[in-house]
ZAMI-516379 format. One line per field, with one value per residue (C-alpha): residue number from 1; x, y, z; residue in three letters. Coordinates in steps of 0.25 Angstrom, whole numbers. Example, Ala and Ser with C-alpha at 12.3 -4.5 7.8 and 13.67 -1.06 7.14 Angstrom:
! ZAMI-516379
num: c(1 / 2) $
px: c(49 / 55) $
py: c(-18 / -4) $
pz: c(31 / 29) $
residuo: c(ala / ser) $
***
This chain:
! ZAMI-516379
num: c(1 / 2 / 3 / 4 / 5 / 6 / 7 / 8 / 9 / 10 / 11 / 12 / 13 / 14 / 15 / 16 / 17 / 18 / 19 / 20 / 21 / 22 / 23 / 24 / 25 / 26 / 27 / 28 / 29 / 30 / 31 / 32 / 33 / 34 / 35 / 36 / 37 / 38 / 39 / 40 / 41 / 42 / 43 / 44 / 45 / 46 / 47 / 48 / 49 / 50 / 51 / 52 / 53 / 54 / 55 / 56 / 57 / 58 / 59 / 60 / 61 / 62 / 63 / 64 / 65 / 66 / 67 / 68 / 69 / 70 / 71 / 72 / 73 / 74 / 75 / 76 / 77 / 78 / 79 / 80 / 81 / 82 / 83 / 84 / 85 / 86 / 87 / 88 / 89 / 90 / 91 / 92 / 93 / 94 / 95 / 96 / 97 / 98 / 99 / 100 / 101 / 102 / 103 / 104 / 105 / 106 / 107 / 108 / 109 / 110 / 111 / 112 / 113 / 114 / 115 / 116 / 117 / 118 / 119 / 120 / 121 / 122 / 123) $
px: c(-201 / -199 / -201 / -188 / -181 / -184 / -177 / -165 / -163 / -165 / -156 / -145 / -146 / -147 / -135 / -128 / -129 / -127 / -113 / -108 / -110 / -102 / -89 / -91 / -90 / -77 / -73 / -74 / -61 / -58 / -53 / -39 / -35 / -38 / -38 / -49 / -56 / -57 / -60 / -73 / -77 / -77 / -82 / -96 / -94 / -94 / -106 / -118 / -130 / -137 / -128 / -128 / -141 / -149 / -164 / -163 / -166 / -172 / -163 / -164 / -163 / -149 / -146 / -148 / -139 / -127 / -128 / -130 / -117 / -109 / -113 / -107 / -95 / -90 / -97 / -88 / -75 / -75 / -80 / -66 / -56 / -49 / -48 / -41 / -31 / -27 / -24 / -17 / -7 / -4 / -2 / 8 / 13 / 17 / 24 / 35 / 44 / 51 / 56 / 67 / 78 / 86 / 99 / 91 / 88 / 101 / 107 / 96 / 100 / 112 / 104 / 98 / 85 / 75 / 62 / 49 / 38 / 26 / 12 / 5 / -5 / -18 / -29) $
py: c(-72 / -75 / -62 / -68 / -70 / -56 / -51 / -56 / -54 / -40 / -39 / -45 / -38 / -26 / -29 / -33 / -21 / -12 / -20 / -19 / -6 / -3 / -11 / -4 / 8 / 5 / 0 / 9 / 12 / -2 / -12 / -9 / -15 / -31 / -28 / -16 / -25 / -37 / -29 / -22 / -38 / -44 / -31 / -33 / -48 / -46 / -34 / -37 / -39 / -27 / -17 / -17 / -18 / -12 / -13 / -27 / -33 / -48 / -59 / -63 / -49 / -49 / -61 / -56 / -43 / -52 / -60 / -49 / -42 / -55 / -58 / -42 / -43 / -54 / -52 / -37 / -45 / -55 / -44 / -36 / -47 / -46 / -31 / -34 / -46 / -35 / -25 / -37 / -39 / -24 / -21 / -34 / -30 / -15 / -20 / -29 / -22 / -24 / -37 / -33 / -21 / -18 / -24 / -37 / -37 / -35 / -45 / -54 / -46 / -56 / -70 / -77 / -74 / -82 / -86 / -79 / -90 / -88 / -92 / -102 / -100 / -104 / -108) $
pz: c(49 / 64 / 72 / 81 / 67 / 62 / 76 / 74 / 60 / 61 / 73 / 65 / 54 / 61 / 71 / 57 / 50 / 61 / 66 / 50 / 51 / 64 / 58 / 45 / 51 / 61 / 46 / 38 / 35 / 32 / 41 / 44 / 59 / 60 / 77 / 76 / 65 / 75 / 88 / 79 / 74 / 89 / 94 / 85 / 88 / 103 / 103 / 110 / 101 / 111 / 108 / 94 / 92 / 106 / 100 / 98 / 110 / 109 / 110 / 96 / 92 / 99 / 92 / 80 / 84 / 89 / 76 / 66 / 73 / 73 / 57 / 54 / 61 / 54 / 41 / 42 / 46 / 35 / 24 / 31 / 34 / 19 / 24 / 35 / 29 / 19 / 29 / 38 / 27 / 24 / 37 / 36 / 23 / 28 / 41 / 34 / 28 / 14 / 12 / 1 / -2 / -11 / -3 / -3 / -18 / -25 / -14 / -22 / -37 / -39 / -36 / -50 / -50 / -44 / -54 / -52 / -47 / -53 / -46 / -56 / -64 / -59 / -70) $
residuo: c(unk / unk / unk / unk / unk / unk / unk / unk / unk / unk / unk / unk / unk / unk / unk / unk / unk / unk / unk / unk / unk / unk / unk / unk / unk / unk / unk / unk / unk / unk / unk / unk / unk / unk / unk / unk / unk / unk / unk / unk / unk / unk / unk / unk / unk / unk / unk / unk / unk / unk / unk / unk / unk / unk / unk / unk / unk / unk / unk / unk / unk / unk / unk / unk / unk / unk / unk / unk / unk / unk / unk / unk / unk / unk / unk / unk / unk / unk / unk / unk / unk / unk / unk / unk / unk / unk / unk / unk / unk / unk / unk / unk / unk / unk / unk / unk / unk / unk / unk / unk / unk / unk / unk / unk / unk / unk / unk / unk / unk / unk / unk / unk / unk / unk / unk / unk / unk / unk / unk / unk / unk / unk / unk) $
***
């Protein structure tokens, strides 16, 4: 394998593994807030391939750093982004209130009823 090759591969993997672990550790109670979640991705997406990874100092080496940080943040954000629509529409769903009380009901009670529409069958 190309020594040059070999550099970067390493680099990445290392700057990979070590940015996964710094969002699964700001994470780990789960990914609540879309705000803090975004500032943590472009935070990793803007980081300098020299501070995460100070050792590595060729150019492909840094490369590999930047690449291996950019390939985590995104693999992390698409593994968490059902996490985050589901809290989305919570936190929606908790903020409206009720749509129907009692008053509106039996306002409704003396109307024919209206038939139930089913969803198809699908086969």
């Amino acid at each position: 394998m190309n020594p040059e090759f070999q550099q970067y591969r390493f680099a990445r993997i290392e700057a990979r593994r070590i940015t996964r672990a710094r969002l699964e550790a700001q994470f780990k109670n789960g990914v609540v807030d879309f705000d803090e979640f975004e500032k943590a991705i472009a935070a990793q997406l803007e980081a300098d391939g020299t501070r995460c990874l100070p050792w590595r100092r060729s150019d492909i080496e840094q490369t590999g750093c930047r690449e291996g940080i950019y390939i985590a943040a995104l693999e992390f954000y698409w593994e968490h982004r059902r996490e985050l629509r589901r809290a989305d529409l919570d936190k929606h769903a908790q903020a409206k209130p009720a749509a129907h009380s009692r008053d509106h009901e039996s306002q409704n009670s003396s109307k024919t009823p209206q038939p139930h529409i089913a969803e198809p069958l699908l086969q």
